[in-house]
N, C-alpha and C positions, 0 to 999 in steps of 0.2 A: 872809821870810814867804811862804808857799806861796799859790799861787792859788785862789780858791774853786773848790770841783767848782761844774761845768754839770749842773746839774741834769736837762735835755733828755736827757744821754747815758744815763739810767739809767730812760729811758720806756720799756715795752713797748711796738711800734709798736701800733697798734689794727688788726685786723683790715680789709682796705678792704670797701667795701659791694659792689664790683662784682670780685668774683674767681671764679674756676672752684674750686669742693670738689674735692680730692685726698683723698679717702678711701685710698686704696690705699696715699699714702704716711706721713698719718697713724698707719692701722693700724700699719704697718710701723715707724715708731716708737715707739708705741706696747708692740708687743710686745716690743722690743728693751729698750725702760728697764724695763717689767717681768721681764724676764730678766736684771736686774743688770749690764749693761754700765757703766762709769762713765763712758767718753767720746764722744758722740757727732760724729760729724765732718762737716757736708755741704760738700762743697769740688765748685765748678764756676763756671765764667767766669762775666762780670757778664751779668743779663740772662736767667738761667736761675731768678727767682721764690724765692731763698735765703730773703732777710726775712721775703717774702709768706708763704712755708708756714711758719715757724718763728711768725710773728705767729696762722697760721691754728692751729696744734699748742700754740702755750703758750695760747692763749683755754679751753683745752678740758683740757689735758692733768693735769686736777686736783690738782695740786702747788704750792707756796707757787714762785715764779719771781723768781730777778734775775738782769738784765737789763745790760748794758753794750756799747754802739755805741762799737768803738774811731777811732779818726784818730790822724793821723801822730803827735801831741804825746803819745801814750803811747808811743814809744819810750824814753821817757824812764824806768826803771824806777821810781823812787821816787814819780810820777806814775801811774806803772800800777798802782800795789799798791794806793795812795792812792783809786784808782775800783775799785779790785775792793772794796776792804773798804766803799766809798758802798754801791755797789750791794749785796754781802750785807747794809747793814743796813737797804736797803729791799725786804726781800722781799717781792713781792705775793704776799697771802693769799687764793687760793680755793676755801677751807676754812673755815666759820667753827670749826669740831672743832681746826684747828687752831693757831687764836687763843691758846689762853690755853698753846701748848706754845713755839709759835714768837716772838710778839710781842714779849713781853716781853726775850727772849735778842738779837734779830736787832737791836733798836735799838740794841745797844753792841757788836755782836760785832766785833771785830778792835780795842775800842779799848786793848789792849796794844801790838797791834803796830801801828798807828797813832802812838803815844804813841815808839814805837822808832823808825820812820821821818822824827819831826819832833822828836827829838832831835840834841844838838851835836854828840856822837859816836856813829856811825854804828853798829849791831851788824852781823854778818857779815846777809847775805841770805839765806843757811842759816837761820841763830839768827831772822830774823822771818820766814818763812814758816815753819818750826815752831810759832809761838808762832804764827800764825792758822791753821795747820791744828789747833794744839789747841784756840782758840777757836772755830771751827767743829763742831769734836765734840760742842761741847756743845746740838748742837742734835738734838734726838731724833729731829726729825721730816723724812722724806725731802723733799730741793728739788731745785731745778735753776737751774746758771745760765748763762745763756748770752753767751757773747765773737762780738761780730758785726761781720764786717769784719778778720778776722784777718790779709787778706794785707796790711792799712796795716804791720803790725810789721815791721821790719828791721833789729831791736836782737836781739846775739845776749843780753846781758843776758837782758833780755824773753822769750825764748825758751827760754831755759836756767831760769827762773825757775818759768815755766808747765810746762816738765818737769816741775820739783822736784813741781809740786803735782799734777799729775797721776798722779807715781808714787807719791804717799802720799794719795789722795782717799780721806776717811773713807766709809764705805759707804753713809753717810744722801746722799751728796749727787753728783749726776751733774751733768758739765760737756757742755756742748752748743757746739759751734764753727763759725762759717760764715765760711768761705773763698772764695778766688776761687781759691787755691793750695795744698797739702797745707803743715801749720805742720812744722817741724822737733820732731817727737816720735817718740818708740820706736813709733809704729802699728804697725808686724811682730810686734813681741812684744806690742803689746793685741788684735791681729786675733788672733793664736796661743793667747793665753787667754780670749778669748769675750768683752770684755771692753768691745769697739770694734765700735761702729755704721757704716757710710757709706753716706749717698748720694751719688752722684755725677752729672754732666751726664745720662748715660745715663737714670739713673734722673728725672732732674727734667723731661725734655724731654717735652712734651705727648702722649697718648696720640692717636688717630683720635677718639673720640670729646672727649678734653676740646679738644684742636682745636676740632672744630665748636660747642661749648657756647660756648668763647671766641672764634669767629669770628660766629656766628650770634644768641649770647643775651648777651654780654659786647658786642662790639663792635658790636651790633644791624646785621648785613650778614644778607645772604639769600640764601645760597652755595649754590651745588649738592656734593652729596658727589662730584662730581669735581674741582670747583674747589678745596673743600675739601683733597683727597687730593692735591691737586697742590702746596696751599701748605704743606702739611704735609712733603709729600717734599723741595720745594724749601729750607726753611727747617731740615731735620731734626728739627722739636721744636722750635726752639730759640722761649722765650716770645716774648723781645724782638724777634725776627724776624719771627713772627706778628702782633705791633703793630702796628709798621712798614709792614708789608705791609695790615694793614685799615685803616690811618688813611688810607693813601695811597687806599687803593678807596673810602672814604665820600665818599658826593655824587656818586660818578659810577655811568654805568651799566653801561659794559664794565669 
């Protein structure tokens, strides 16, 4: 008997109440899922605000979304299909337009290959990831879903699997990945057909100004734009450095 899903891993985190807006990189997803990319990839070390913008982009990014926070015990492949197909059948709907296209379909979608996966004998993992890339088709309306925490995987299984589906993603539906690490996928040849989104450290590292919003109006310090300019330089951007650096400065006055 297989283990019940955890339910927790299929929550979208909720936006926090005290973060600096990233419009810039919003947009910039934004325009990229409307130019049909199917994969997007943001891969950067821990501590560079991954969750945080992807919680801040799916609150907004008006698409039905699911959602799945991996850990290590989805190495285990027949456990990882088993949470990919949870989460495609709780797609968050925010659209009520499109309720009566998606709802209906996403409550049972993968329970073929669901029903293959927890059978005696086993079908090839070709034969069920066809069989829910075709139940997936049947959904008309464009989603998104997103795998977060991709560098726990260390199953080439798992890896080889996530190919398969990436290299057959029906058009309605784009895959979003947060990494600490780049996953082992053909990205050369989805960067080469337009196809592949990426931000990376570079792009996530705090600008001069969202700096001082998150030193000054986030972390309520009262920093001069030199001190500012300084812990910016020092830290390169990097968010969790900037923390660090203002938890330690609150309460004192040098």
């Amino acid at each position: 008997m297989s283990a019940p899903v955890l339910a927790t891993k299929l929550y979208i985190p909720p936006p926090r109440p005290k973060i600096v807006p990233r419009p810039r990189l919003i947009e910039r997803l934004d325009a990229m899922l409307n130019a049909g990319s199917c994969l997007t990839l943001i891969s950067a070390p821990a501590g560079f605000g991954k969750t945080t913008l992807l919680s801040e982009w799916m609150a907004n990014c008006g698409r039905p979304v699911a959602w799945l926070s991996l850990d290590e015990g989805d190495n285990d492949l027949t456990r990882f299909l088993i949470y990919i197909i949870a989460a495609l059948q709780t797609l968050a709907l925010s659209d009520v337009r499109l309720r009566t296209t998606v709802e209906g379909i996403a409550a049972n979608i993968g329970a073929e290959a669901l029903a293959a996966l927890q059978s005696s004998q086993l079908p090839s993992t070709e034969s069920i990831l066809a069989t829910l890339l075709n139940e997936i088709n049947t959904i008309s309306d464009s989603f998104i879903l997103v795998l977060d925490d991709y560098h726990v995987i260390d199953s080439q299984l798992v890896d080889r699997a996530l190919a398969f589906l990436v290299e057959h993603l029906p058009s309605q539906m784009h895959l979003v990945i947060s990494s600490r690490e780049d996953p082992p996928l053909p990205l050369a040849r989805l960067r080469a057909r337009g196809q592949l989104t990426e931000l990376r450290a570079a792009d996530l590292c705090f600008t001069s100004a969202e700096a001082a919003d998150f030193l000054n109006q986030v972390m309520r310090l009262s920093l001069s734009a030199e001190n500012i300019t300084a812990l910016e330089t020092r830290t390169e951007g990097w968010i969790a450095g900037l923390q660090l650096a203002a938890i330690s400065m609150q309460g004192r006055s040098d």
